[in-house]
GUZA-621636 format. One record per atom (N, C-alpha, C): x, y, z; residue in one letter. Coordinates in pm, whole numbers, padded with zeros to 5 digits, always signed. Atoms other than C-alpha are relative to their C-alpha. Layout:
<recs>
XYZa...
</recs>
This chain:
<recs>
-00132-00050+00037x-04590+00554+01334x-00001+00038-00148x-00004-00079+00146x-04534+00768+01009x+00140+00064+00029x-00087-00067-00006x-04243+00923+00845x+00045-00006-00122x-00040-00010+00149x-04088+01041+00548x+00155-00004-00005x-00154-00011+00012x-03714+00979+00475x+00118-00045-00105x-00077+00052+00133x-03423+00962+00239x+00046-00131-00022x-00007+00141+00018x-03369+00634+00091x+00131-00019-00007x-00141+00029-00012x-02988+00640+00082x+00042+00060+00127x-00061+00001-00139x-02928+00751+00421x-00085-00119+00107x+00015+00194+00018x-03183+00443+00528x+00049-00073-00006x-00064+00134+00040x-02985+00209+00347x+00120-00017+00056x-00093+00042-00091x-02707+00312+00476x+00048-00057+00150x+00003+00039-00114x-02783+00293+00802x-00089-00146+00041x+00071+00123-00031x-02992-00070+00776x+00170-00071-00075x-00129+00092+00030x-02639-00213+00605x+00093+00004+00117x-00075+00018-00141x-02454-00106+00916x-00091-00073+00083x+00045+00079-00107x-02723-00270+01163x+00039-00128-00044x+00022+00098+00046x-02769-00590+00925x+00111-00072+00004x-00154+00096-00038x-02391-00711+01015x-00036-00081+00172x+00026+00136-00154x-02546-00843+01359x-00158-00139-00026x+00094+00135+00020x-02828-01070+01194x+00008-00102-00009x-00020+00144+00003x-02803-01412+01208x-00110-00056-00075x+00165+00079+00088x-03012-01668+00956x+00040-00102+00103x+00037+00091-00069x-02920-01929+01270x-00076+00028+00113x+00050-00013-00094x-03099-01763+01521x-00117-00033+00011x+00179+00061-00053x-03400-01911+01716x-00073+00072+00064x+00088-00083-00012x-03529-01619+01809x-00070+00068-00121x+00035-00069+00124x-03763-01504+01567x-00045+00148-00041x+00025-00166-00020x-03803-01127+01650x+00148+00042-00038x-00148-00093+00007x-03420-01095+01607x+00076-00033-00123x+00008-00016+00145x-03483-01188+01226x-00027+00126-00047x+00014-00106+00078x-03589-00859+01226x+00060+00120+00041x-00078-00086-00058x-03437-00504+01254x-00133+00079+00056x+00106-00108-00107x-03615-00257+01533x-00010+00155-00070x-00077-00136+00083x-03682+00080+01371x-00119+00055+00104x+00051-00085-00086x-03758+00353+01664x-00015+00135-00083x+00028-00124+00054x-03904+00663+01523x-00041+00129+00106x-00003-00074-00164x-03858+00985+01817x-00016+00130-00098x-00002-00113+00065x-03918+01369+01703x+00195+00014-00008x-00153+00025+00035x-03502+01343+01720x+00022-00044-00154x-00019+00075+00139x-03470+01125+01432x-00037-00152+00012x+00011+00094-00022x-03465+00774+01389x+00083-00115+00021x-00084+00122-00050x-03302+00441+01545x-00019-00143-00049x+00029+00148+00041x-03257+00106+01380x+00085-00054+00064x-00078+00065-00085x-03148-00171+01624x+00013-00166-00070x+00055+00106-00011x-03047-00512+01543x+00131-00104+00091x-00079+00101-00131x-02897-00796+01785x+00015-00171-00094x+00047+00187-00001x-02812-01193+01713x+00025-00075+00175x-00051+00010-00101x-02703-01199+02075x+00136+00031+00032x-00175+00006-00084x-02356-01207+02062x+00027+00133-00018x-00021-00180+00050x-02341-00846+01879x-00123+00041-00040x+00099-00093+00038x-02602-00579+01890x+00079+00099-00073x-00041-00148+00061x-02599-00254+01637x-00086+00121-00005x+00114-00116-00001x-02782+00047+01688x+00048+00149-00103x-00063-00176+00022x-02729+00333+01427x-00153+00093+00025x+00077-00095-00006x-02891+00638+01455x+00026+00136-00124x+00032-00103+00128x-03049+00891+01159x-00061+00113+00082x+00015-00176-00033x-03075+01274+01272x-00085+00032-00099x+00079-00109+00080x-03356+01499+01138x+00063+00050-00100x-00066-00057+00091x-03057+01675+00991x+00129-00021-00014x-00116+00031-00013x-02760+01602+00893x+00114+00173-00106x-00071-00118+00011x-02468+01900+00877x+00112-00023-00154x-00101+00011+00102x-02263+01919+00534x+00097+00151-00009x-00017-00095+00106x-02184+02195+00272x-00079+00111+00070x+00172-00064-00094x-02535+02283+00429x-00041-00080+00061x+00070+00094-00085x-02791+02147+00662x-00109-00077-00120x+00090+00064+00116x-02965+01891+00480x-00111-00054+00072x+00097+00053-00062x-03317+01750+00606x-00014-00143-00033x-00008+00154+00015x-03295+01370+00595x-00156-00073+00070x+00130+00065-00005x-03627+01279+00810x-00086+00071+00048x+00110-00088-00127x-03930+01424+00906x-00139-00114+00048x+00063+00049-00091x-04123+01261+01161x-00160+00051+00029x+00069-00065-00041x-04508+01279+01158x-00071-00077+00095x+00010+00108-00113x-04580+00997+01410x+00096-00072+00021x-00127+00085-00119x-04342+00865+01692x-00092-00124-00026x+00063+00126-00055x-04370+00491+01723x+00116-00113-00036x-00100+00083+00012x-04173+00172+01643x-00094-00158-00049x+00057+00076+00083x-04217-00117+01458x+00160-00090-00003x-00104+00041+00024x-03978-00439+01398x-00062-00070-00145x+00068+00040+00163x-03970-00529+01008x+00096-00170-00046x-00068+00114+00010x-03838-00860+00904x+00126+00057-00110x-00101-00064+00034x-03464-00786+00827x+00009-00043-00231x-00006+00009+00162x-03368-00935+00456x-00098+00066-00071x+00051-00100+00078x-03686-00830+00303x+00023+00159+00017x+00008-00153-00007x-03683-00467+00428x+00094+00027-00041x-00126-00029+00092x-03327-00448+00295x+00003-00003-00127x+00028-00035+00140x-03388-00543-00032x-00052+00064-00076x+00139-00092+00036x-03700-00354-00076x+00062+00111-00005x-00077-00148-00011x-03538-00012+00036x+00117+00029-00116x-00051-00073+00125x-03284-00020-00172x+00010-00010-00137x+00067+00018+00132x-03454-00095-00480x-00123+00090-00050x+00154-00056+00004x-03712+00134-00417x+00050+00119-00140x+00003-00072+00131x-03773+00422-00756x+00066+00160+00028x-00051-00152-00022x-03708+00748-00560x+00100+00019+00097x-00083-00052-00108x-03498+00940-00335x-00029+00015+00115x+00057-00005-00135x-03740+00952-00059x-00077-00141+00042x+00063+00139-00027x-03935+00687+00114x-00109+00027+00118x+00110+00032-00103x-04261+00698+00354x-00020-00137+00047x+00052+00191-00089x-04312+00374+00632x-00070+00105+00088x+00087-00032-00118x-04623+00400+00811x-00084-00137+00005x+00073+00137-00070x-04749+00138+01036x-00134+00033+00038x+00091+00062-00021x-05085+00051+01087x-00063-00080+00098x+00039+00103-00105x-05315-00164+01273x+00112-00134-00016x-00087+00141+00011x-05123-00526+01383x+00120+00036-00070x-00103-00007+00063x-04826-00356+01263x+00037+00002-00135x-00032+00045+00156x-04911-00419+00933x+00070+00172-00071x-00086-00116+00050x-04641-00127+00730x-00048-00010-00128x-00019-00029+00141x-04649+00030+00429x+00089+00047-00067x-00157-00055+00043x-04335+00132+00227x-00069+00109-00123x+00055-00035+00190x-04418+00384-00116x+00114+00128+00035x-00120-00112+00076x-04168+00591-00310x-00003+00008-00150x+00028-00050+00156x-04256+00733-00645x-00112-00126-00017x+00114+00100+00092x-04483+00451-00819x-00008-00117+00092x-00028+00129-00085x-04376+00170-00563x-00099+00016+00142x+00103+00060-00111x-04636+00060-00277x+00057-00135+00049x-00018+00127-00038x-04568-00218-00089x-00032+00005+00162x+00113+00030-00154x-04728-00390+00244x+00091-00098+00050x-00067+00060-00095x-04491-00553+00529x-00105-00033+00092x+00055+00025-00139x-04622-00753+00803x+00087-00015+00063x-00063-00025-00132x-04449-00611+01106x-00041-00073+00123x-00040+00136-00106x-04322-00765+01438x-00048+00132+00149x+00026-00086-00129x-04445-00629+01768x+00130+00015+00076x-00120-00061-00056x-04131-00388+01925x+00015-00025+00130x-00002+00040-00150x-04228-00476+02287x+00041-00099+00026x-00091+00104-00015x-04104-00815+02202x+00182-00029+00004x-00054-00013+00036x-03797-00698+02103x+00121+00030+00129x-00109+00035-00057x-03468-00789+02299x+00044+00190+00040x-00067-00176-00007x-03344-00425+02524x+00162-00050-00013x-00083-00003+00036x-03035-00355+02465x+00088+00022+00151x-00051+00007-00144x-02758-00403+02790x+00022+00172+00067x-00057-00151-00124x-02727-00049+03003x+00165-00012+00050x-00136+00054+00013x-02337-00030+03027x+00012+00168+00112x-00095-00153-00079x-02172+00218+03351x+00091+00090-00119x-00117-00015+00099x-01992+00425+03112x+00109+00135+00058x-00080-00101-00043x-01815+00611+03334x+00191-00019+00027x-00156+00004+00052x-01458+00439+03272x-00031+00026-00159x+00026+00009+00144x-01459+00498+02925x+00169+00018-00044x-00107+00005+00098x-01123+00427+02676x-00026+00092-00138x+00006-00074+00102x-01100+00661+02371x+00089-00011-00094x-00095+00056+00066x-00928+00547+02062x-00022+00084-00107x+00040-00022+00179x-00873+00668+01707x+00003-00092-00071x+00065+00134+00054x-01066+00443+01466x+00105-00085-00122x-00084+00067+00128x-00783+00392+01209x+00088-00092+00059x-00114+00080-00096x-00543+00269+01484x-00082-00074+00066x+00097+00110-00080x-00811+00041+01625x-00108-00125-00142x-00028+00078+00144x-00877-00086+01256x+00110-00104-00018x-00153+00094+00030x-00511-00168+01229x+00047-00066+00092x+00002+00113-00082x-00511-00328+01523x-00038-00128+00015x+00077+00110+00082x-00776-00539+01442x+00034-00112-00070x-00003+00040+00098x-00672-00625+01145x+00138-00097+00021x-00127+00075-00029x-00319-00698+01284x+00030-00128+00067x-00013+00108-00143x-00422-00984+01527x-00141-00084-00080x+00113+00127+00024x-00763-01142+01409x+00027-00155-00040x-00028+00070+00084x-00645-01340+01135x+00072-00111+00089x-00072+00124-00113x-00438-01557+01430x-00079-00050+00065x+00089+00073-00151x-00780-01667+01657x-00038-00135-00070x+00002+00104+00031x-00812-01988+01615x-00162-00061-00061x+00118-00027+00078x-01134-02129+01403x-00070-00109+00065x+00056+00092+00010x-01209-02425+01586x-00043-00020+00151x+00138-00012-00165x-01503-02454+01869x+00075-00075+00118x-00004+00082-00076x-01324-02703+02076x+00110+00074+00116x-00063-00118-00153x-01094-02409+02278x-00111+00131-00058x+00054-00109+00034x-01372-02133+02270x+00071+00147-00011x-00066-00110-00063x-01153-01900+02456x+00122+00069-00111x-00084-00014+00144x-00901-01897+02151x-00071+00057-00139x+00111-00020+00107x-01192-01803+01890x-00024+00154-00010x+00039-00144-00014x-01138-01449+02044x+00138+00078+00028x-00140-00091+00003x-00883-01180+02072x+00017+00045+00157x+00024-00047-00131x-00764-01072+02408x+00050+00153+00004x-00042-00131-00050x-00763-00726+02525x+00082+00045+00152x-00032-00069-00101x-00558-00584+02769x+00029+00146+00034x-00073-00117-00086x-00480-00241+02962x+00042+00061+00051x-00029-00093-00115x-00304-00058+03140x+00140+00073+00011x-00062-00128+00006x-00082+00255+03229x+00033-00003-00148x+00069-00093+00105x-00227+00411+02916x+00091-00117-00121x-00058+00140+00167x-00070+00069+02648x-00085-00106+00002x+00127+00068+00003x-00369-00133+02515x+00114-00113-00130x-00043+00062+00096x-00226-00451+02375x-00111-00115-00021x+00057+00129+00037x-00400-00753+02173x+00022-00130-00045x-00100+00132+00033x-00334-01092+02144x-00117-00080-00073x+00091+00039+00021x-00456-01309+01917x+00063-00165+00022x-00046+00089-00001x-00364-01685+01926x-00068-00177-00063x+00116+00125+00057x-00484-02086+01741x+00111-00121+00104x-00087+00108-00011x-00169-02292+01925x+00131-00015-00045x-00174+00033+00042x+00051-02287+01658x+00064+00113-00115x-00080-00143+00029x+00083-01901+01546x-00064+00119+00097x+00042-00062-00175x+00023-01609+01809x+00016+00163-00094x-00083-00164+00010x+00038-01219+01673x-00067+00091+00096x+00019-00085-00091x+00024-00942+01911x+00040+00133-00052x-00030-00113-00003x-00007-00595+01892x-00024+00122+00115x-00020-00066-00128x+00032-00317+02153x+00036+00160-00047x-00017-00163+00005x-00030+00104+02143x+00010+00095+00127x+00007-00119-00117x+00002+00380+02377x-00135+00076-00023x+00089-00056+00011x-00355+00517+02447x-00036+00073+00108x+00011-00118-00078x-00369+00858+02637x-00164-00007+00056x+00182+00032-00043x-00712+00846+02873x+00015+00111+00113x+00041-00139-00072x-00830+01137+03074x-00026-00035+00099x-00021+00084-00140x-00907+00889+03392x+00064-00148+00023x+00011+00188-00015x-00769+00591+03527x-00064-00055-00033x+00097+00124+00049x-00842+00295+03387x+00060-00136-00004x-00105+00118+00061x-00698-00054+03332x-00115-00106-00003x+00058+00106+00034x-00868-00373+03245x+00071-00127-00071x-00087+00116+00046x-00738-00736+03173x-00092-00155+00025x+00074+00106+00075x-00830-01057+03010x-00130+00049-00064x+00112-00027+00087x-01105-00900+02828x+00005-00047-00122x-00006+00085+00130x-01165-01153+02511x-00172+00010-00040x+00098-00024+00079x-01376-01098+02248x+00034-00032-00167x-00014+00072+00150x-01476-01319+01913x+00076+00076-00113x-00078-00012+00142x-01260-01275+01590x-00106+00017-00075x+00089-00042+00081x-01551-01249+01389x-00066+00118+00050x+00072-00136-00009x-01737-00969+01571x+00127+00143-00015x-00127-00111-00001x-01396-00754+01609x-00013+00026-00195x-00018-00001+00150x-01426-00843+01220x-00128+00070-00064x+00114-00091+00040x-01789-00709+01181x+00013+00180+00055x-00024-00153-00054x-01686-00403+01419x+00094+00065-00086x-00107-00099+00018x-01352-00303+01198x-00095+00034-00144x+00030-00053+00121x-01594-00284+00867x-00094+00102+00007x+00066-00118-00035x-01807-00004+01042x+00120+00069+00021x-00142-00044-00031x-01486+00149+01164x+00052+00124-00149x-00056-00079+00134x-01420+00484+00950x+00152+00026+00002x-00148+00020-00008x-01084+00481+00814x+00102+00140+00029x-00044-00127-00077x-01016+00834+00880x-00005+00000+00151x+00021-00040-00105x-00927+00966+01191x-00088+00049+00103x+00150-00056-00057x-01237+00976+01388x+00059-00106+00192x-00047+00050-00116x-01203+00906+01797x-00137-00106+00055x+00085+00109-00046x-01400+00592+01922x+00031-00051+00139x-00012+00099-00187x-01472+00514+02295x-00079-00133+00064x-00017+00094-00071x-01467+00195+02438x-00042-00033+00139x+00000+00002-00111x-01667+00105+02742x-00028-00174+00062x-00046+00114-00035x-01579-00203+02916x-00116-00032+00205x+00070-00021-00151x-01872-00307+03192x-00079-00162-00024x+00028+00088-00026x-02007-00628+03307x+00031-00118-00066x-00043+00087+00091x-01987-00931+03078x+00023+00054-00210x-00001-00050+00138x-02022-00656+02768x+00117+00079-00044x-00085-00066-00003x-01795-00433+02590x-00112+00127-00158x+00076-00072+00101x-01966-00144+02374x+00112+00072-00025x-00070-00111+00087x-01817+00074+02072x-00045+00095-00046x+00174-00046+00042x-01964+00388+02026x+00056+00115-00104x-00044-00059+00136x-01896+00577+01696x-00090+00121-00022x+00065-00102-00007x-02041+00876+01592x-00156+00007-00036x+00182+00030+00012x-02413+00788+01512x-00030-00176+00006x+00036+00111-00005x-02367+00378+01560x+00046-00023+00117x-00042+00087-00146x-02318+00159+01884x+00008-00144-00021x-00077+00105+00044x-02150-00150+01849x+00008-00106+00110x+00031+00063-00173x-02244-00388+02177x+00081-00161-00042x-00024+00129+00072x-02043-00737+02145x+00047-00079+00176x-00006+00073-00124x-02061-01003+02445x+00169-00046-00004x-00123+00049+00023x-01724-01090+02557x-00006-00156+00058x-00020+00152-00028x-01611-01474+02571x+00046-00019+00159x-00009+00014-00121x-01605-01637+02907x+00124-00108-00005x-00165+00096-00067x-01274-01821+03080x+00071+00068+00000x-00135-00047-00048x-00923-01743+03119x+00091-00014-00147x-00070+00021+00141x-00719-01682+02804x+00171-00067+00064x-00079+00085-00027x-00415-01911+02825x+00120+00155+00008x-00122-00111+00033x-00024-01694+02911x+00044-00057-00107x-00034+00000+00149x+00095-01669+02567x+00120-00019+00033x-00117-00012+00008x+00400-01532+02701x+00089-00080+00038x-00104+00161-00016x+00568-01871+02787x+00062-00043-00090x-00048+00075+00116x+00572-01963+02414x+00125+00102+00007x-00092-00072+00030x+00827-01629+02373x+00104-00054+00040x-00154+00050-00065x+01168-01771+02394x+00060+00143+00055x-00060-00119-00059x+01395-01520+02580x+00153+00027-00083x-00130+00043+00082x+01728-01625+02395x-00018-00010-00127x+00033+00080+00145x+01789-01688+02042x+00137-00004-00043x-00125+00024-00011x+02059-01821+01892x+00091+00044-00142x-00052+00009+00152x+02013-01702+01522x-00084+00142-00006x+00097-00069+00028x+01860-01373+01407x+00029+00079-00131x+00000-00081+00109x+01803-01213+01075x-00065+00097-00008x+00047-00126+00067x+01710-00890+00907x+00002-00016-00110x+00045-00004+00159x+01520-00898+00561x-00117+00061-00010x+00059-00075+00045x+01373-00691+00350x-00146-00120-00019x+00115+00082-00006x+01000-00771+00399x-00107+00012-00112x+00094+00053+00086x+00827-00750+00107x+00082-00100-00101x-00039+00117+00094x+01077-00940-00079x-00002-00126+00046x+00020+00143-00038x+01051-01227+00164x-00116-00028-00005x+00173+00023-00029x+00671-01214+00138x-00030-00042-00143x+00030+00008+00160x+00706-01213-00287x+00036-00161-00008x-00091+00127-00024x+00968-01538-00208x-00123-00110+00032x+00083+00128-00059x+00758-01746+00006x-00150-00005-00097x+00136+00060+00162x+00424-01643-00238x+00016-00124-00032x-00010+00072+00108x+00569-01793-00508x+00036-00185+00073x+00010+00164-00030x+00688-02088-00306x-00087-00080+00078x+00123+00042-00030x+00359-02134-00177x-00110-00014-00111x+00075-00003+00121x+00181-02159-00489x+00068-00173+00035x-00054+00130-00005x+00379-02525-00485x-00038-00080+00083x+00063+00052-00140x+00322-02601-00141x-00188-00030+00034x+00143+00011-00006x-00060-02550-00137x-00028-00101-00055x+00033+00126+00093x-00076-02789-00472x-00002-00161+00122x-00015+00151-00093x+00090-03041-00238x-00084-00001+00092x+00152-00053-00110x-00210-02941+00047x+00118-00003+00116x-00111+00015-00145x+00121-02916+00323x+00017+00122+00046x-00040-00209+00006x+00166-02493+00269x+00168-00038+00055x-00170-00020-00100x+00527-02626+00429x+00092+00052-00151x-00139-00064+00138x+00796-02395+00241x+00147+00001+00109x-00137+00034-00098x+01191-02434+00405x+00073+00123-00044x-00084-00069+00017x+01363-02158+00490x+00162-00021+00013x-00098+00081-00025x+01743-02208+00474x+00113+00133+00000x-00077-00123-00028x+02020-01965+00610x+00090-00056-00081x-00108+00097+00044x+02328-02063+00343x+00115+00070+00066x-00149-00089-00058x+02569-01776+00440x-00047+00119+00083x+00014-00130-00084x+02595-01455+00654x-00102+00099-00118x+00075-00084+00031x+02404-01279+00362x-00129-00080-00118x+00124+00050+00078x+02179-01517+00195x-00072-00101+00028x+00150+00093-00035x+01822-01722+00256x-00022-00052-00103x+00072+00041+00160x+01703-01974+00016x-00129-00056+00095x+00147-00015+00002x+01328-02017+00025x-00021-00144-00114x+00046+00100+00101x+01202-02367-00128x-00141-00044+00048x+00085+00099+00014x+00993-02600-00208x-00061-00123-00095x+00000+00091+00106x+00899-02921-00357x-00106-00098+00042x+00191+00074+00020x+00581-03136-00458x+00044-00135-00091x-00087+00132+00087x+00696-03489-00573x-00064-00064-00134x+00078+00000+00171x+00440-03444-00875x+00056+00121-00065x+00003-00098+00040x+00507-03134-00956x+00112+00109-00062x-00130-00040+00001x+00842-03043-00874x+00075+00082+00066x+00006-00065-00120x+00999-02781-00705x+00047+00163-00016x-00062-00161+00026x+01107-02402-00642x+00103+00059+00091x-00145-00042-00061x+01422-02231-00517x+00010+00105-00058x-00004-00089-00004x+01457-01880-00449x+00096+00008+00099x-00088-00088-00055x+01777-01666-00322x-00011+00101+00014x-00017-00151-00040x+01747-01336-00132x+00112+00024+00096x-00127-00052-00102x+01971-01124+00033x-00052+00046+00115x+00071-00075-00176x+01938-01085+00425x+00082+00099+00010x-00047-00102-00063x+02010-00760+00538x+00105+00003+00114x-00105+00041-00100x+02190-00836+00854x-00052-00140+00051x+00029+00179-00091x+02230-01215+00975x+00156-00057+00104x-00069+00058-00125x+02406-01338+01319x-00039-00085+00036x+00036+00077-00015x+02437-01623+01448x+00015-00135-00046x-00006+00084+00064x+02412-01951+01382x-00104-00006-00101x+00057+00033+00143x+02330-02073+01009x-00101-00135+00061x+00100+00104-00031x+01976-02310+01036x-00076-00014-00126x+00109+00022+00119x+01705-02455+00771x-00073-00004+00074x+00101-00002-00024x+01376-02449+00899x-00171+00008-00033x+00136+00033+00084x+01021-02554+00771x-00104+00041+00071x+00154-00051-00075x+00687-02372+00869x-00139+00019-00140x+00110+00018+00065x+00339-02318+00728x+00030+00108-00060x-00049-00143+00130x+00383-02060+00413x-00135+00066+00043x+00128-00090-00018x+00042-01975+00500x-00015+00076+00120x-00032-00055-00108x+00062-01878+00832x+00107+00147+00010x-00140-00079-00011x+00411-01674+00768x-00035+00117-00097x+00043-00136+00096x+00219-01464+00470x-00112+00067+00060x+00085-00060-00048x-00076-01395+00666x+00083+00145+00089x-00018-00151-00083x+00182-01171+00940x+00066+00052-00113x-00074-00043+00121x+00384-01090+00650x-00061+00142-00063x+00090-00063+00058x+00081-00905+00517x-00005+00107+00082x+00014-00064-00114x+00037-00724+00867x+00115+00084+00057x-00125-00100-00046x+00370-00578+00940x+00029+00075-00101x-00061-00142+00047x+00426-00230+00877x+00096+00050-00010x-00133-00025+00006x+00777-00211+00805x+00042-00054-00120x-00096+00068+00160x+01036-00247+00512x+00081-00071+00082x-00078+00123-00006x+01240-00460+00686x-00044-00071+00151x+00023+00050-00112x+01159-00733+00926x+00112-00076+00097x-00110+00063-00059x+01377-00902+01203x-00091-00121+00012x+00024+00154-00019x+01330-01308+01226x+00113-00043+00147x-00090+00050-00104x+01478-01470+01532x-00018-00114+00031x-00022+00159+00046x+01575-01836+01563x+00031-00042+00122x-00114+00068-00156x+01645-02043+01927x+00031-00124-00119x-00004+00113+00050x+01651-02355+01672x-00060-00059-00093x+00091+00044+00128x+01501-02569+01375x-00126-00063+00051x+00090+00002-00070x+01243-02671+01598x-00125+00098+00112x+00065-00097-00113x+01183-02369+01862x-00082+00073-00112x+00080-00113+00039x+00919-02106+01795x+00076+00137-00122x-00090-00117+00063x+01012-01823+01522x-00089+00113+00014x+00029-00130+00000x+00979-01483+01590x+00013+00117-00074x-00026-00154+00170x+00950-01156+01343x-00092+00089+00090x+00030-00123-00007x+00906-00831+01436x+00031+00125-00058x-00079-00101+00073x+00905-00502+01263x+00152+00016+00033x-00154-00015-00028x+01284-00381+01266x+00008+00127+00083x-00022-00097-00005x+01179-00038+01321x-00096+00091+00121x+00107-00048-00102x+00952-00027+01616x-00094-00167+00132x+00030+00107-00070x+00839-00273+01898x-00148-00068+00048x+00153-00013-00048x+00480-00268+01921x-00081-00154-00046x+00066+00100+00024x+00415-00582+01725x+00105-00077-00016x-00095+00155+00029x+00556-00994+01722x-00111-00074-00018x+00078+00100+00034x+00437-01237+01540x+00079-00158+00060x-00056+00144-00008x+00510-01617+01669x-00072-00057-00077x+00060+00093+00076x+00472-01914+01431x+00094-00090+00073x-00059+00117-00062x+00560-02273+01521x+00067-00076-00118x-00069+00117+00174x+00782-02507+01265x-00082-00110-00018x+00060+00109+00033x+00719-02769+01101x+00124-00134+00037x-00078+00146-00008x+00895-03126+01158x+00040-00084-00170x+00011+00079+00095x+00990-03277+00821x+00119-00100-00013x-00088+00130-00009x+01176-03589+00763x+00175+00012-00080x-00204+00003+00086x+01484-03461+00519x+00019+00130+00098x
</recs>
């Protein structure tokens, strides 16, 4: 195998594989990344099991002009041990870069003055990658599958002992893809309309919070369309020169929708970044104390006070104005941390809060659109 190629389109494309490497894995071939070299161009694959990444480098890539990125003077393949070959590459002196393998795999790297000798991993050892029907296929745009992402992760719960919670659930069908994420004792969900050219639907499909989290930082933030194919125990993402393979979690994701109260007996409207500045600051207090509990407190039809207090420290009290409030007047104590995380996530200037009680579940949803609710659970405190 021989080949000559640019060292910043390389790098880029070994930083996108190198998000599925693992330093716990006990396989020791899947320490390293796979690099297929075809008169096409070239393919770097790498897997830890749970998520494979395959991008792919074109001969040429289309700009301004056609630019020549690799030329290929022997097909072959070679697996290089991942960290070093990353560092090496992009430290190397020039703009170009020659790898040519050798007997026993042994590689050579050189670019301007730089030489250097890899001992390579035999490719036949090397884990295939799953074959996926892809003849349902989902088609998304990547910014709205970003912000989806982004809108729900942050809720999967972190701790091994419910696996099934550790992952986000997907559902589908007649063309509204919603996601749930959930730990017990906060839940956010989001839900789009996604136009598909065949039937399709699919449900309970769950898949880890961390790989959704390695998939949204490939994810270009422009409008680019990404399809989704959903087949056996896998789910692949396939982007315009990368493929994104991530095993989905096994069991039954718990019904969420039980926690949703149907009633409520209190509901406000406030401006949401000022309740997000509020609770900050009165989480700066709360943390000190290690509790994050901040108390919200309805006093009148148009005003919330926001506290908190640390019996070293002392305490804080903030007054905003609610936009519209019905209902019965309540105080109520929850995790400040929890309540800034959706806080962060809703896309709206003003949010609605809804109250069955100082105990029941609280609900917030944009004001100005229904697609997303966040549930958090209270807290119990003694005054």
């Amino acid at each position: 195998m021989k080949l000559s190629i640019l060292k910043d389109d390389l790098n880029e494309s070994i930083q996108h594989v190198s998000k599925a490497i693992s330093s716990r894995t006990t396989i020791p071939i899947l320490t390293g990344i796979k690099i297929d070299v075809q008169p096409s161009g070239v393919t770097l694959t790498a897997s830890d099991t749970e998520i494979s990444i395959q991008s792919f480098i074109p001969i040429e890539k289309e700009g301004t002009a056609v630019v020549a990125v690799v030329e290929v003077l022997t097909p072959g393949s070679v697996v290089l041990p991942a960290k070093f070959f990353s560092e090496i590459i992009r430290k190397l002196p020039a703009p170009d870069v020659t790898i040519e393998v050798k007997d026993n795999f042994l590689t050579w790297i050189r670019s301007g003055t730089a030489e250097i000798q890899i001992v390579g991993l035999d490719p036949e050892e090397y884990p295939l990658l799953p074959q996926l029907d892809e003849s349902h296929t989902l088609s998304i745009s990547s910014d709205l599958l970003k912000a989806m992402i982004r809108q729900t992760t942050f809720a999967v719960s972190t701790s091994e002992t419910s696996p099934i919670l550790t992952g986000v659930l997907w559902n589908f069908k007649q063309e509204r893809l919603k996601l749930i994420a959930c730990d017990r004792l906060r839940m956010a969900s989001r839900e789009s309309h996604v136009e598909t050219a065949n039937p399709i639907d699919f449900q309970n499909i769950v898949i880890a919070g961390k790989s959704l989290n390695e998939l949204s930082k490939l994810l270009p933030d422009q409008s680019m369309l990404v399809d989704i194919v959903v087949a056996n125990n896998q789910v692949l993402f396939k982007m315009d020169t990368i493929l994104f393979y991530t095993r989905m979690l096994d069991g039954t994701y718990p019904d969420t929708s039980k926690l949703i109260p149907q009633s409520f007996q209190t509901e406000l409207t406030i401006d949401t970044k000022k309740l997000a500045d509020a609770i900050d600051r009165a989480y700066l207090l709360s943390r000190e104390e290690k509790t994050n509990i901040v108390k919200m407190t309805l006093k009148d039809e148009s005003t919330v006070e926001i506290s908190s207090s640390s019996s070293e420290l002392g305490k804080v009290t903030e007054q905003i104005e609610a936009h519209k409030l019905s209902g019965e007047l309540l105080s109520i104590s929850f995790n400040s941390k929890y309540m800034l995380d959706a806080l962060k996530v809703i896309d709206s200037d003003f949010i609605q809060i809804c109250f069955r009680g100082a105990m029941q579940p609280i609900i917030m949803k944009p004001e100005d659109h229904s697609n997303m609710l966040h549930l958090i659970m209270p807290y119990r405190t003694t005054n």
